[in-house]
C-alpha positions in Angstrom: 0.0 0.0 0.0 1.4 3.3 -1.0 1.5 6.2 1.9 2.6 9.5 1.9 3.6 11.8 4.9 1.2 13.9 6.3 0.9 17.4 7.5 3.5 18.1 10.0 0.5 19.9 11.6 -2.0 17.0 11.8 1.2 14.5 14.2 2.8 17.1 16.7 1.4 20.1 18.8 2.7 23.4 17.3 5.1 26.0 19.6 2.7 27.3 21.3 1.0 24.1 22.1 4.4 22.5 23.4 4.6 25.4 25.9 1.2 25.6 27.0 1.0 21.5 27.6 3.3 19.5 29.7 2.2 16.3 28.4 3.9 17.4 24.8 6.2 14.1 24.9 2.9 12.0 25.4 0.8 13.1 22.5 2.8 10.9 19.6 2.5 7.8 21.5 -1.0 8.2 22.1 -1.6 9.2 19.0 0.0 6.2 17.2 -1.5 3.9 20.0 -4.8 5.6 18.9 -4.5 4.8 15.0 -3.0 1.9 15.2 -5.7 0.3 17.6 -8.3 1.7 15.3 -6.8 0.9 12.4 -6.5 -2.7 13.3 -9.4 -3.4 15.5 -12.2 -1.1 13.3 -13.3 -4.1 11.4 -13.9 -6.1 14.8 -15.8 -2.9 16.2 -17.6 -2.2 13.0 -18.9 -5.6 13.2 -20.1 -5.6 16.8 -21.8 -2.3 16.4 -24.0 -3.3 12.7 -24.3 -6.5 14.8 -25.3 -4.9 18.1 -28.0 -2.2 16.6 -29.6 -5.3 14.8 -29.5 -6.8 18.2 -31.5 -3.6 20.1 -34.2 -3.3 17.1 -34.7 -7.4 17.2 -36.9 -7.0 20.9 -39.6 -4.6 18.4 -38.9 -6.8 15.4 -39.6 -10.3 17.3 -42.8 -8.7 19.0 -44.0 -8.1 15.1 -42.8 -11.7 13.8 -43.9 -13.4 16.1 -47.0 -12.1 17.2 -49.4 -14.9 16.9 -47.4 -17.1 19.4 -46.6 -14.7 22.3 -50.0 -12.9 22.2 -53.8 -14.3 22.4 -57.3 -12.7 22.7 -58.1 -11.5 26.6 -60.6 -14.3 27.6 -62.8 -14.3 30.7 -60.9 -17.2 33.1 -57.4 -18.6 32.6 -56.7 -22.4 33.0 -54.9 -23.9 35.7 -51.1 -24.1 34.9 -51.3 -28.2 35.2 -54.1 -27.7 32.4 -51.8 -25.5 30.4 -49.0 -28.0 30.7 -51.0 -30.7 29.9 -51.9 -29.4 26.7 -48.9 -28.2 25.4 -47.1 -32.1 26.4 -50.2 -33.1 24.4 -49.2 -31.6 21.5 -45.2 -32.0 22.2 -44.7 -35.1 24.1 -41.1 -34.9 23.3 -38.2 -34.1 25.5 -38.8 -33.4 29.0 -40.3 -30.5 31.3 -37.7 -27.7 32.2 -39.7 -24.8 33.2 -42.9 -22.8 32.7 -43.1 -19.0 32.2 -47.3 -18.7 32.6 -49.0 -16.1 31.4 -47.1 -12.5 32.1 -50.3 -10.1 30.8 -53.9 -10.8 29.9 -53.0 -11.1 26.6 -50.0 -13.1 26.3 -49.6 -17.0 26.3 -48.0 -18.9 28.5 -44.2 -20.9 27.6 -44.2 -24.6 28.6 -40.1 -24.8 27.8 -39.0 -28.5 26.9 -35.1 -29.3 26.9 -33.6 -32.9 24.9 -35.9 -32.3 21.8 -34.3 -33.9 19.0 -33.5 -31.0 16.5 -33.4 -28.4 19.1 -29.6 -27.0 20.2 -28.0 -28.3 23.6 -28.0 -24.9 25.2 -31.9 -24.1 23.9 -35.1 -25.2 25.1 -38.3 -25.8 22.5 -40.6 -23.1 24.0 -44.5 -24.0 23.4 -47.0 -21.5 23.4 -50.5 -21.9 25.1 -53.2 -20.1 25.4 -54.0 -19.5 28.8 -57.7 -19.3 28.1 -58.5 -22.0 25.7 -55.9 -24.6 26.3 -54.8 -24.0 22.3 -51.1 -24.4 21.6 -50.3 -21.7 18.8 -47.1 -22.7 18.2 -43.3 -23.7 19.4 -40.5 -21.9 18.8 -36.7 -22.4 19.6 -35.8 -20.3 23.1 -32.4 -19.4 24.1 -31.4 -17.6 26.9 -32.8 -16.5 30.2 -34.6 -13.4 28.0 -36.5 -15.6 26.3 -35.1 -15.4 22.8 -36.8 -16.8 20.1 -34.7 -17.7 16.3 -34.4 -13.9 14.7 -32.9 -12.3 18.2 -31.1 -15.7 19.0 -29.7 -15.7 15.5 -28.2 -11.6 15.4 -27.4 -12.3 19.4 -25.5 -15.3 18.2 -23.5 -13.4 15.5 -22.8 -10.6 17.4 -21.7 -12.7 20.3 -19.6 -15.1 18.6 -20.2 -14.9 14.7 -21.7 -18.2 15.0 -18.3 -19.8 15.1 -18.8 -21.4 18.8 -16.5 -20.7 21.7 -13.5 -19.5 19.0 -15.6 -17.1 17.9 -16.3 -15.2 20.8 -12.6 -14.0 20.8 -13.8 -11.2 18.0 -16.0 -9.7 20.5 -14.0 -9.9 23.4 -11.3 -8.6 21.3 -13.3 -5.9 19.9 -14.6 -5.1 23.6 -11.0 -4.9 25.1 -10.1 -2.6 23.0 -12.9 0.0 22.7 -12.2 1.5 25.7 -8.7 2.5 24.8 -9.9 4.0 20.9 -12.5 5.8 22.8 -10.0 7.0 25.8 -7.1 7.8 23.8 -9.7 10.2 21.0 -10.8 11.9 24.0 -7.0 12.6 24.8 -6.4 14.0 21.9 -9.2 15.8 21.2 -9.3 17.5 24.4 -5.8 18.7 23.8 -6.0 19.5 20.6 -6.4 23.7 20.8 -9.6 25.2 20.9 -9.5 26.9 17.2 -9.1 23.7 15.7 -12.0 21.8 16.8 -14.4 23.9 14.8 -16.7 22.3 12.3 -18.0 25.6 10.4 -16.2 27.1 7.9 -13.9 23.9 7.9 -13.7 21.8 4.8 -11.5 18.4 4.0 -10.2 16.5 6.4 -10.1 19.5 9.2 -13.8 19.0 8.7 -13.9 15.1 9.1 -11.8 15.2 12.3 -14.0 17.8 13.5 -16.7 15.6 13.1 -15.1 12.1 14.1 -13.7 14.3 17.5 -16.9 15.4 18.1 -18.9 12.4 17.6 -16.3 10.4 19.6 -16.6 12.9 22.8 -20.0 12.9 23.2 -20.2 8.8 22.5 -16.9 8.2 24.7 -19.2 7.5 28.0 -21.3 5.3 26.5 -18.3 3.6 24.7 -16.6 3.1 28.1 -19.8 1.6 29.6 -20.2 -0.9 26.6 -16.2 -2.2 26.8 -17.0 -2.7 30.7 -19.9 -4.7 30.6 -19.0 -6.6 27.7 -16.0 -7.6 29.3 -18.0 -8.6 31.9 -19.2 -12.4 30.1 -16.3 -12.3 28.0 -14.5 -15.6 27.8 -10.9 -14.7 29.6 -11.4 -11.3 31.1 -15.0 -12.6 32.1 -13.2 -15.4 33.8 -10.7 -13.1 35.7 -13.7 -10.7 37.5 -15.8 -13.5 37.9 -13.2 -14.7 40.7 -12.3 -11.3 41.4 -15.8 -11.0 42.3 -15.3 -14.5 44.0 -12.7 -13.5 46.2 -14.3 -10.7 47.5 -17.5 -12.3 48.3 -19.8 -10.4 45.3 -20.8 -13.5 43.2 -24.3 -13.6 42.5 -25.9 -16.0 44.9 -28.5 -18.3 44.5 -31.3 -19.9 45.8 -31.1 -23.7 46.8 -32.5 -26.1 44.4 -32.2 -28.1 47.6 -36.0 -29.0 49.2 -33.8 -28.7 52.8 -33.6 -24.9 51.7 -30.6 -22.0 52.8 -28.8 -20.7 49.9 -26.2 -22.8 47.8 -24.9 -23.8 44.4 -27.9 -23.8 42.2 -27.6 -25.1 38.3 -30.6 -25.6 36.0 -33.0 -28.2 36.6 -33.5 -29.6 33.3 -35.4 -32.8 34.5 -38.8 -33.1 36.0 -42.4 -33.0 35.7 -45.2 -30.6 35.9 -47.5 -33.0 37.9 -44.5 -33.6 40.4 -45.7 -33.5 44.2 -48.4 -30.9 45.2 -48.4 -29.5 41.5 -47.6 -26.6 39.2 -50.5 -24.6 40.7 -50.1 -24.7 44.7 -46.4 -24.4 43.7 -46.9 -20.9 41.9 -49.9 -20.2 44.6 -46.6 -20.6 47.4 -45.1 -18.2 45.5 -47.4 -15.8 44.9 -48.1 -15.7 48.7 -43.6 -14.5 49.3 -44.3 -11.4 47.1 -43.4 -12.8 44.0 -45.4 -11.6 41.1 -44.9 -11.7 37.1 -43.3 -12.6 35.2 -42.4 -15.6 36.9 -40.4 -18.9 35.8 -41.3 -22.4 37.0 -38.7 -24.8 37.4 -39.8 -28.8 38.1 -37.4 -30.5 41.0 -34.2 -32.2 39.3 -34.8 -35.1 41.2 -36.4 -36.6 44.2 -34.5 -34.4 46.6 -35.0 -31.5 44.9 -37.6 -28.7 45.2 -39.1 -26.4 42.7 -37.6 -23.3 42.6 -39.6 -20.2 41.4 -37.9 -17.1 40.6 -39.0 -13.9 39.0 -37.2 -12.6 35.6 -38.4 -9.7 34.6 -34.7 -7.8 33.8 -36.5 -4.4 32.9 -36.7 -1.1 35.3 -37.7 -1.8 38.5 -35.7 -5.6 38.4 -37.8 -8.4 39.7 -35.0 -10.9 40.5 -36.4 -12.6 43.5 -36.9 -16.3 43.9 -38.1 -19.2 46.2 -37.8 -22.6 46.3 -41.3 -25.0 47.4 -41.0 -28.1 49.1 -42.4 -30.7 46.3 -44.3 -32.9 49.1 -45.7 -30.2 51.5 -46.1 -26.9 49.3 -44.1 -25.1 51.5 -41.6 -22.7 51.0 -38.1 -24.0 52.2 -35.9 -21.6 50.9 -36.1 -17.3 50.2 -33.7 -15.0 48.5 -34.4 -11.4 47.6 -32.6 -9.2 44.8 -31.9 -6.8 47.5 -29.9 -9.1 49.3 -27.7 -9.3 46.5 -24.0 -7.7 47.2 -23.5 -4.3 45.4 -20.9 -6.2 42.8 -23.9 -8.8 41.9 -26.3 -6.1 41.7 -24.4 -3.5 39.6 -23.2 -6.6 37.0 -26.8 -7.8 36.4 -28.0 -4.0 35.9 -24.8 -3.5 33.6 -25.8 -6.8 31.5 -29.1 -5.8 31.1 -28.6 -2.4 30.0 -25.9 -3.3 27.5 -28.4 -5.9 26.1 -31.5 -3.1 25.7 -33.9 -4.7 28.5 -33.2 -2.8 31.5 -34.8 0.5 30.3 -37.1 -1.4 27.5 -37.5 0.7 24.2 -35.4 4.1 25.4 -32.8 1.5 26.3 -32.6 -0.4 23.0 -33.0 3.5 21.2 -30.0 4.3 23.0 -28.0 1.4 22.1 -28.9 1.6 18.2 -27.5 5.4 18.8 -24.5 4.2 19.7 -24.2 1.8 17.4 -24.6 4.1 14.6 -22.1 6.6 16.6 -19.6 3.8 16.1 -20.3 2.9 12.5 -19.9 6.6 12.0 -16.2 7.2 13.3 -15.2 4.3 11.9 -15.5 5.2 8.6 -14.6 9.0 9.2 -11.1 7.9 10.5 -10.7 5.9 7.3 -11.6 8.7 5.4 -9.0 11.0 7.1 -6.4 8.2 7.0 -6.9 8.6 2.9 -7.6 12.6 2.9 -4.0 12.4 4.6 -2.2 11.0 1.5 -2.0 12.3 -1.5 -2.5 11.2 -5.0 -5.4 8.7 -4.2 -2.8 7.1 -1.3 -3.1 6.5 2.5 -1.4 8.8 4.7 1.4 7.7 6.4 1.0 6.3 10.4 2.6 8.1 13.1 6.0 7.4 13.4 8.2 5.0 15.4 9.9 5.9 18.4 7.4 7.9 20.4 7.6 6.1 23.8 11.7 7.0 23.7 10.1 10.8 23.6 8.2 9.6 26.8 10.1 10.6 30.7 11.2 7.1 32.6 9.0 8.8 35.8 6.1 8.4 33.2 7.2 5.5 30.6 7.5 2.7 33.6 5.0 3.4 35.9 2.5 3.4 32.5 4.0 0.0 31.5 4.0 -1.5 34.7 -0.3 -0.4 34.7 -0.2 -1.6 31.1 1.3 -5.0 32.3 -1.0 -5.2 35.0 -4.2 -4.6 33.0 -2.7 -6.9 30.0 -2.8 -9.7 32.3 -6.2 -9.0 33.7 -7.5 -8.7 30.3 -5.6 -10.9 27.9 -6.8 -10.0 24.3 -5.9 -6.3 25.3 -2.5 -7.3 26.9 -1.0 -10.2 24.3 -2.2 -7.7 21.1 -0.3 -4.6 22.5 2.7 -6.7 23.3 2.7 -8.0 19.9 2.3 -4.6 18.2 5.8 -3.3 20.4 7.4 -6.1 19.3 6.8 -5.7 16.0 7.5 -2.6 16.0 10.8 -2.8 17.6 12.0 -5.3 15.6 11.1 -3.2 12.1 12.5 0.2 14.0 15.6 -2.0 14.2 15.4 -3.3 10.7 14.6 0.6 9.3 17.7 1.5 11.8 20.5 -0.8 10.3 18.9 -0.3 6.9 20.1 3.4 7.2 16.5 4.6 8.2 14.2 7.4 7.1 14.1 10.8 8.0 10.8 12.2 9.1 9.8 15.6 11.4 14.0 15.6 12.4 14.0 11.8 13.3 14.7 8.8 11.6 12.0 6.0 11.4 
């Protein structure tokens, strides 16, 4: 690819900017950290954020598609939940019982979820839908996901997750995570130091204008840039992995209730065996329930096994959170076993409101707006800092990068406390870590090339 040097003027502070800033010897390191990254990690990001605004328009777009299953005419009584069960295992005797979401509104239908249905993935359930009036089963759909999410949003959550490529894939997203924050933090940098004359759109035209805009653009997104690298991270495969037992070790995993029918909080998985018509019944079950405060939407989940109890927990994830849940002895009704979202510690609390707003439920359709904003925010300076990459050359020719050798401008009281935090974060999060100790390498090893090669002169300093 051909490149041509840019304007001394768009890489260094001028005079007067040297004087006025003490952080002169910074700007060309985090200025090539900041074109670099982007260069290199822009398709990842501009991925995730087409991906991730088809994501926040697919909780509208699945209430339209699928309209006949998840909503029925308002009738006069609804049917016991055994009835409801009954009838949907009449019409899908396959697989086995795993848990029943009855009726959240007076016009939706109730989800009998079935798990070990030929056809149907390991880690999805086949949801049937059931009138709650009638008995009628309108139709059965492929769930995934404690949301509820039926084929189109499991599909686009499934591509922007992972590209459908299975655990492997999810390193493009946790990649792309990783290092959004730094893009974001390192354009704020600049633009903030950047002097006051020259971050004016109006009268500006070429690339002055198209920074002004990308800076701009950036700024205002930045927070919401942060808070989307954060959470992500958050279920990420390796840095997810490193705050879960951070959060481990400090006593902020998210508890549960016990699936035991002994009760008192412990280890509880997914109980993905059962019946409805196990012990005192679906309805006295959800009646127990009831009776502890919690109201809809609600989950039912069958006992595992003889010593197990049902557990019934709420799930709406939208503003106010309903996160409680109970567990009801199978043989007596009772319930054993009580634990309140506000018991929660603050870490648990603050990671499930975190998920849920970077997945568009917390805050419902303002929420999802938001996060299609963004998204289109993202797509946005992506292809403006392209575009001033190529107004930079000349002759139809990207502009040359930054060049090499900024970190030896950089004073040791700054450089190595700054690597030893770099080192330190790298480790916490990997794919922002082994990337950024690759790029140094590389680059050392082609300064050193360029140096016995004779090197290039460029701004005073050979490159």
């Amino acid at each position: 690819m051909t490149t041509t040097s840019p304007s001394p003027t768009d890489e260094a502070p001028g005079p007067a900017a040297a004087k006025s800033s003490g952080w002169a010897p910074l700007r060309p390191l985090v200025l090539r950290l900041h074109f670099y990254a982007g260069v290199l990690v822009a398709p990842f990001l501009l991925v995730a954020a087409v991906t991730g605004f088809l994501y926040a328009a697919s909780f509208q777009a699945e209430r339209i598609v699928y309209a006949h299953e998840l909503t029925v005419p308002v009738g006069d009584t609804e049917l016991p939940i055994a009835a409801q069960v009954a009838a949907a295992r009449k019409a899908h005797p396959e697989g086995t019982l795993s848990a029943v979401r009855p009726s959240p509104a007076k016009d939706a239908t109730t989800r009998v979820l079935l798990s070990g249905v030929p056809g149907v993935g390991k880690d999805h359930t086949l949801a049937v839908f059931v009138d709650p009036y009638t008995g009628k089963v309108r139709g059965a759909l492929e769930q995934y996901g404690s949301t509820g999410a039926l084929p189109l949003r499991t599909w686009i959550d499934e591509f922007h997750r992972d590209l459908r490529l299975g655990e492997n894939g999810r390193l493009y997203s946790e990649l792309a995570a990783s290092w959004l924050w730094v893009i974001a933090g390192g354009g704020i940098v600049l633009w903030f130091a950047r002097r006051r004359t020259r971050r004016k759109l109006r009268g500006t035209s070429g690339r002055r204008r198209t920074l002004g805009l990308h800076g701009t653009v950036g700024v205002w997104a930045a927070a919401g840039f942060f808070f989307l690298s954060a959470t992500g991270l958050t279920w990420s495969t390796y840095a997810g992995a490193n705050i879960d037992e951070l959060r481990t070790s400090l006593h902020q995993a998210t508890p549960s209730v016990s699936a035991a029918a002994g009760g008192e909080h412990a280890g509880h998985g997914s109980a993905a065996a059962g019946g409805g018509g196990h012990g005192v019944g679906l309805d006295k079950v959800l009646a127990a329930a009831r009776a502890e405060g919690l109201t809809d939407p609600v989950e039912i989940v069958p006992p595992a096994d003889a010593s197990s109890a049902y557990v019934v927990r709420q799930i709406q994830r939208s503003w106010p959170e309903k996160q409680d849940s109970v567990t009801v002895d199978p043989a007596t009704g009772a319930v054993t076993d009580v634990l309140r979202f506000a018991d929660y510690p603050v870490l648990a609390k603050l990671t499930r409101w975190g998920i849920d707003l970077h997945t568009g439920v917390l805050f419902g359709i303002v929420n999802q707006l938001a996060l299609m904003a963004l998204a289109l925010s993202l797509v946005l300076l992506i292809v403006s800092g392209y575009r001033m990459w190529w107004q930079r050359g000349r002759a139809g020719a990207f502009g040359r990068p930054v060049p090499r050798g900024a970190w030896q401008q950089v004073p040791p009281q700054i450089l190595v406390p700054a690597m030893a935090g770099v080192a330190v974060l790298g480790y916490f999060v990997p794919l922002l870590g082994v990337p950024l100790a690759a790029f140094v390498a590389v680059d050392v090893v082609l300064g050193e090339i360029d140096h016995r090669r004779g090197g290039r002169t460029y701004g005073g300093r050979t490159v």
